[in-house]
Structures are given as C-alpha cells and as structure tokens.
C-alpha positions in Angstrom: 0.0 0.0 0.0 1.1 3.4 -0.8 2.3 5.4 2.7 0.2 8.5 3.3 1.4 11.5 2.3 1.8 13.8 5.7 -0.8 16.1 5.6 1.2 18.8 7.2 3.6 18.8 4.3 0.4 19.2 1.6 0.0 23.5 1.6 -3.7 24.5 1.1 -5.2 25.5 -1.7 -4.5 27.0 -4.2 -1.8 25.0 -4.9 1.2 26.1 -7.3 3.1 23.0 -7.5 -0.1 21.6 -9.2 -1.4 24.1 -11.3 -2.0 21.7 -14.0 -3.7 19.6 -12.2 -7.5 19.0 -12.0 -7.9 18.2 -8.4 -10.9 16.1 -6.4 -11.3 15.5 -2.7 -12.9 13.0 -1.4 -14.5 12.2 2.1 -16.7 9.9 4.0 -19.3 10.1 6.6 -20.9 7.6 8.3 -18.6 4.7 8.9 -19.4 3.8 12.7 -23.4 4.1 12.7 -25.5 1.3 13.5 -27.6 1.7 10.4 -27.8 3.7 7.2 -26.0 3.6 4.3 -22.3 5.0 4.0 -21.7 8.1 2.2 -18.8 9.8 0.5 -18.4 12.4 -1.9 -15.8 13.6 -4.1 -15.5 17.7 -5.1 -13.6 19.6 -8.0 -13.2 23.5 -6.6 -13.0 26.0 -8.6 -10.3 28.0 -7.7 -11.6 31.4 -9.3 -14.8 31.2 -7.0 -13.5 30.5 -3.3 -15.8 29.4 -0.4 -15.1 30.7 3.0 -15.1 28.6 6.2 -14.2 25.1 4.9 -12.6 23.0 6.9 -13.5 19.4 8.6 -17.4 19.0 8.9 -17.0 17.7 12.2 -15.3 21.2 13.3 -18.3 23.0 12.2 -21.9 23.0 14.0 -24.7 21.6 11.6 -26.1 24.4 10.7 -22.8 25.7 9.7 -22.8 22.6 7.6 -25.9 22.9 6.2 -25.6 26.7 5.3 -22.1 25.6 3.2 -23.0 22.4 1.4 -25.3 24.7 -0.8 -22.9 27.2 -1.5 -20.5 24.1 -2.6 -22.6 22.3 -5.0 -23.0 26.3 -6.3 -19.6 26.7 -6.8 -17.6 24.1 -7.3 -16.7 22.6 -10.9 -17.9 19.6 -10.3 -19.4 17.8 -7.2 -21.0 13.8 -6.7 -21.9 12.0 -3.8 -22.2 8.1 -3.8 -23.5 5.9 -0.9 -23.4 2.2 0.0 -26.2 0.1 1.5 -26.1 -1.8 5.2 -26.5 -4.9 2.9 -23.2 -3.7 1.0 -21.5 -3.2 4.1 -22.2 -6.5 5.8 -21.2 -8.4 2.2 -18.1 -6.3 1.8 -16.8 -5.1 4.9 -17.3 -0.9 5.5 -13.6 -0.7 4.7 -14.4 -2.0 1.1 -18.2 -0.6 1.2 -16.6 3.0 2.2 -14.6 2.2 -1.4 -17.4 1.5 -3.4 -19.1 4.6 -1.8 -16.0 6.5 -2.9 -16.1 5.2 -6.4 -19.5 6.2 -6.9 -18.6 9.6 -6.0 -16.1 9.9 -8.5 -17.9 8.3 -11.1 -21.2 11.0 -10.1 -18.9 13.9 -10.8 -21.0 16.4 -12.3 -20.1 18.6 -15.3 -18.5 15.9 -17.4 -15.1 16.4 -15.5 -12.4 13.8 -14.6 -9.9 15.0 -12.2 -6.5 14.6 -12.8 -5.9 14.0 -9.3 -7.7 12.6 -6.5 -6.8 13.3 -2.9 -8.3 11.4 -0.2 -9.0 11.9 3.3 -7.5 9.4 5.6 -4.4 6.4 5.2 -5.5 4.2 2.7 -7.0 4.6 -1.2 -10.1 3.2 -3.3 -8.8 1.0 -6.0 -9.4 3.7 -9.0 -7.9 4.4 -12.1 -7.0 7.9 -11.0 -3.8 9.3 -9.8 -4.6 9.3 -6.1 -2.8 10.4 -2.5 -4.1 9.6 0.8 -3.5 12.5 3.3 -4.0 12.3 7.0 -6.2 14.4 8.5 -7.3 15.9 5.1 -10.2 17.2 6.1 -8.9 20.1 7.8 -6.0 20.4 5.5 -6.9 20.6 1.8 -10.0 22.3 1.0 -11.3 19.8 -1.6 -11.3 17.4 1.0 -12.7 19.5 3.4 -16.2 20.7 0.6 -16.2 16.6 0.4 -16.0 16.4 4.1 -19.2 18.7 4.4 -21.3 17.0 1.5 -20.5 13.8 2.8 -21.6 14.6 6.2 -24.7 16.6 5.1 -26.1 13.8 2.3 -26.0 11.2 5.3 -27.5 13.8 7.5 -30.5 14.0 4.9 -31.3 10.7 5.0 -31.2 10.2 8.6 -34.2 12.7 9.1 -36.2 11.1 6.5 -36.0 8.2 8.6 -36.5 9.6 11.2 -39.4 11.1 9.6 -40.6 7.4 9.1 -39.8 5.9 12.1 -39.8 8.8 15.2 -39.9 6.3 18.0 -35.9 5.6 17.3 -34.8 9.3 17.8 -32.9 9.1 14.7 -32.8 12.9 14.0 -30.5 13.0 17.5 -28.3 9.9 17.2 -27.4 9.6 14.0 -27.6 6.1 13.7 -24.5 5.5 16.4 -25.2 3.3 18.8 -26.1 5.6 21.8 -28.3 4.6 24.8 -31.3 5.6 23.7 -31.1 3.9 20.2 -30.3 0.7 21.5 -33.0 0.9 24.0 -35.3 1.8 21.0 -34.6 -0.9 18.9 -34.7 -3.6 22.0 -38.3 -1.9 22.5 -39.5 -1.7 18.8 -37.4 -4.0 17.0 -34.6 -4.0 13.5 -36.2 -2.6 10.1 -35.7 -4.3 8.0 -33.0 -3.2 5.3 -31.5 -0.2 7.1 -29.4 -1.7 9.9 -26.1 -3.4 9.8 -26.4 -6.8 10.7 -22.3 -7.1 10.5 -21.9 -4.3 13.4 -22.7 -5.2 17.6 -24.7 -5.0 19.0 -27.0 -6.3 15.7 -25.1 -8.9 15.0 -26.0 -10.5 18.3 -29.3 -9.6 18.5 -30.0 -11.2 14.4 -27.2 -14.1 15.1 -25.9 -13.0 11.8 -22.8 -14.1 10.6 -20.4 -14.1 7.8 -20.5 -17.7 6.8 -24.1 -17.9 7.0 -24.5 -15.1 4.8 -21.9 -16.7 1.7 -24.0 -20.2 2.0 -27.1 -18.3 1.3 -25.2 -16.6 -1.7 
C-alpha cells in the first residue's frame, strides 16, 4: 500500500506545485453508525470562486454545515456523492463498502469532469484508475477534502431525518444512527427494520445471530 502523504507537508489551496492539475477531494461520513448507508463524496473546486469557512465537517456545528453544502454544490466545478447500503456493508466489509461509496462519488462527478488528481481523506485509497494520495487528517488540511467532508456529512444527515421522519420512536434525527443509549434501547423496544441496519456491526449482529459464513452459504 502506498504510505500517506503527511498532511502537514500538503499547503492549502490553491496550490502552485499543481497548477495543472484538476484536483478532487474525497470524504466519507458515516462509517461507525448502526444503520444507514455510508456516504462519501468527491469535489472539484474551482479556484476562481473560493468558499469561505471550509474546513473538517466535524469542526463546524450543523447548521454551519448545512448553510455551506449549498454554496458548494454552487460553486464548485464539479461535485457527486455516492453511498453504500447496510446490505453492502455486511457483504463487503465498511472498509471495502466506504470504497465503493467512494467510487460512486467519483464516477457522479457532475459537469463531465475527470480529475487529474484525487486526494483522499485518511491512510488508505479506493482502488481507482486515478492518480490518487491519501492524506491524513485531510479534512482540515486541503479544502477539496474539506467541501467533500461537508457533502459527505450533510447527504448522510439528509437521510437520517427522513428516517427519522418514518420511524420517530428511534430518535434518529438526534443519534445519527451511532449506537447511543437511547437507540439501543429503542430498537430492544420496537425491533430491527428491516434493510436499514447493519447486521455485520454489535450489538446487531448478536441480536440477528448474523454471521459471515451464514451469509456466503445463502449466496
């Protein structure tokens, strides 16, 4: 595997020593939940229309979220977001689901624009035929990342309240999906719907007995 590149070494945009590259970040949200799909999106910036105030969505409050993922999908060349399922995940393994979530991204790119360069938040890289870089902590270092960061964290937020908007009793809107008190409580009271959890992750994987093996026999 390719060593990450330090992130402290990469300057922030714009940057000179790749003028004449097109450049897309990419993020993820969603990883650790209990349920919902994965999400990650990939983002071209334009460099002659800047956007204030980017940095790592989890720095910024929601709202401050909310107000900026707009304002991105405004201004930026290009933007796509791409998700994977719970049943994804338990067949692949997030790792590999949070791959083919980045992979959709890419391939969503709006505009018609293929980057020449893709840099991704974190230590490892999506198998793409792309140059790519994996920067730590590259949500709060390369502003790319940082717009992926916040449309990645915002699309996921989306669906969240529409299920919460279908199913109120699990709180959904204030957990997220993670596994906090009162969601587990919820679902020992009211039960697993069907297709949005993760049968792979624990506590769900106890409660269904679901297992790996079992899974590939029925395949």
């Amino acid at each position: 595997m390719r060593k990450a590149k330090d992130a402290a070494t990469l300057p922030l945009f714009p940057i000179e020593d790749y003028a004449s590259e097109i450049i897309a970040g990419i993020d993820e949200a969603g990883r650790g939940p209990l349920c919902g799909n994965v999400v990650a999106a990939a983002v071209i910036l334009d460099p002659a229309r800047p956007i204030e105030g980017l940095r790592d969505s989890k720095k910024l409050s929601e709202a401050r979220r909310e107000e900026l993922a707009p304002v991105i999908r405004e201004r930026a060349l290009a933007w796509g977001v791409g998700e994977a399922t719970p049943e994804e995940i338990d067949r692949l393994n997030i790792l590999q689901a949070t791959f083919l979530a980045m992979q959709r991204a890419l391939e969503g790119l709006t505009g018609g624009i293929r980057p020449t360069l893709v840099l991704v938040d974190g230590n490892r890289l999506p198998k793409i035929d792309i140059r790519a870089e994996a920067i730590v902590k590259g949500d709060d270092r390369v502003q790319a990342i940082s717009a992926a960061s916040i449309l990645a964290k915002t699309s996921r937020d989306a669906e969240l309240r529409r299920l919460d908007a279908l199913y109120p009793e699990y709180g959904f809107a204030r957990h997220k999906g993670y596994g906090t008190a009162a969601h587990i409580e919820a679902i020992r009271k009211f039960g697993l719907i069907p297709g949005i959890y993760r049968k792979s992750f624990e506590p769900v994987r106890t409660m269904t007995g679901w297992s790996r093996e079992a899974m590939e026999r029925k395949e």
